[in-house]
C-alpha positions as CSV (number, residue, x, y, z in Angstrom):
1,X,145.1,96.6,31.6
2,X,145.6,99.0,28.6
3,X,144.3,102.2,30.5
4,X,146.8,101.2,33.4
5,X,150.1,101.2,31.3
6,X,148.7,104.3,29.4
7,X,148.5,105.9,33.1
8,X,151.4,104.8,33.8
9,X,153.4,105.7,30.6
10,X,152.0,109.2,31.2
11,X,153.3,109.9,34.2
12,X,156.8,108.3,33.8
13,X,156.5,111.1,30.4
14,X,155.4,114.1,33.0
15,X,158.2,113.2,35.3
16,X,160.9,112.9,32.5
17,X,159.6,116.1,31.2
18,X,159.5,118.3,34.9
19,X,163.2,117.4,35.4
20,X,164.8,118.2,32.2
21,X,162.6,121.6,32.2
22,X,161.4,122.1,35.3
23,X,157.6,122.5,34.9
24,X,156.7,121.1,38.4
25,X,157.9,124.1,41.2
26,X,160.5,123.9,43.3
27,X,159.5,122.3,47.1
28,X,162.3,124.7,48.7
29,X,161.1,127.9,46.9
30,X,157.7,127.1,48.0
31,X,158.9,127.0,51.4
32,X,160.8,130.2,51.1
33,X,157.9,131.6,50.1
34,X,155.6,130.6,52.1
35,X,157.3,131.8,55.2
36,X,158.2,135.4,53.5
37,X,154.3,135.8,53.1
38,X,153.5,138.9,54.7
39,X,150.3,139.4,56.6
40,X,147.4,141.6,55.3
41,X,147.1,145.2,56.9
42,X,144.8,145.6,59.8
43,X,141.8,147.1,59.5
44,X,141.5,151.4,59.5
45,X,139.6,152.5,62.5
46,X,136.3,152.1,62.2
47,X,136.2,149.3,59.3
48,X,135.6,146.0,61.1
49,X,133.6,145.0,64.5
50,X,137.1,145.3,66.5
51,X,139.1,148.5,65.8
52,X,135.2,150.4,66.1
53,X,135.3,154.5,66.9
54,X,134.6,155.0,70.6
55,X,132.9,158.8,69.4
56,X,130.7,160.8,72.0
57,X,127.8,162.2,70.4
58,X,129.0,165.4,68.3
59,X,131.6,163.2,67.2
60,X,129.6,161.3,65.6
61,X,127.1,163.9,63.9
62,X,130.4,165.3,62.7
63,X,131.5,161.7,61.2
64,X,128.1,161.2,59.0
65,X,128.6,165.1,58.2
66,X,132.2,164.6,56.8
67,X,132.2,160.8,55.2
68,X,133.7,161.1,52.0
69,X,133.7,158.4,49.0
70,X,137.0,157.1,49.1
71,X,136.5,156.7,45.0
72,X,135.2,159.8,43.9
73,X,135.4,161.8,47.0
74,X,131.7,162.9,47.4
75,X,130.1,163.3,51.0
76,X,128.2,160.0,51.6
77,X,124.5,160.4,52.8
78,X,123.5,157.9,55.8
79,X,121.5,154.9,54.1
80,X,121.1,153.1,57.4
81,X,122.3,152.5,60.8
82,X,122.0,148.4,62.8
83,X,122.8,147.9,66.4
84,X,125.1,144.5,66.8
85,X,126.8,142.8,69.9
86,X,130.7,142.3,69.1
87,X,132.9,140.6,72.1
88,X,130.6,141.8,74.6
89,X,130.5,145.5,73.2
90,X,127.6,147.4,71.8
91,X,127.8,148.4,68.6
92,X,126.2,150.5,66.1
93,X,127.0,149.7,62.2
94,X,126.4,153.3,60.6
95,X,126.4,152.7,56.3
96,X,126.9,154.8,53.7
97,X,126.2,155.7,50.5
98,X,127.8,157.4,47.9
99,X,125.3,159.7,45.0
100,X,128.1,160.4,42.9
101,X,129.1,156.9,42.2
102,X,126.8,154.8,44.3
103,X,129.9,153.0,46.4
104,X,128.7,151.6,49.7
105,X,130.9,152.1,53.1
106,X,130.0,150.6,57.0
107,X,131.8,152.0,59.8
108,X,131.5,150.7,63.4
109,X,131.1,152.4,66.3
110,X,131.1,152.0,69.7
């Protein structure tokens, strides 16, 4: 019965406390927040399974030939290419690595 009232005497302290200084935040700024959020940017071409390259094949020799690291802006080497299925597409997964500073990059293409 002690632990109860302690509970109790606790909370009735919190709630005293939130409206003289506010500690709790506000449900209407929440809200307003909440609906302000913006989305996150879509992917650049070539990032993620849907925005892939459509590239013919010179295209594509000249992508792995020009990939820079977006950090240090070394040309990437080709570490290793997968083939995947996305929405009823073909796909090849071409990734990159970086000598300078050993950052990793995927791009998809179709």
């Amino acid at each position: 019965m002690g632990s109860i009232v302690v509970v109790l005497v606790t909370v009735v302290l919190g709630l005293l406390a939130d409206r003289k200084w506010g500690l709790l935040p506000d449900p209407k700024r929440l809200k307003e927040a909440g609906t302000s959020r913006r989305l996150p940017p879509p992917h650049a071409p070539g990032e993620a399974p849907a925005s892939a390259l459509d590239l013919s094949p010179g295209d594509r020799e000249r992508l792995i030939a020009r990939m820079k690291c977006t950090a240090c802006k070394v040309t990437m080497s080709l570490s290793g290419e997968d083939a995947i299925r996305y929405d009823q597409r073909d796909l090849r997964v071409l990734r990159f690595a970086c000598s300078g500073c050993g950052a990793t990059r995927s791009v998809y293409v179709a």
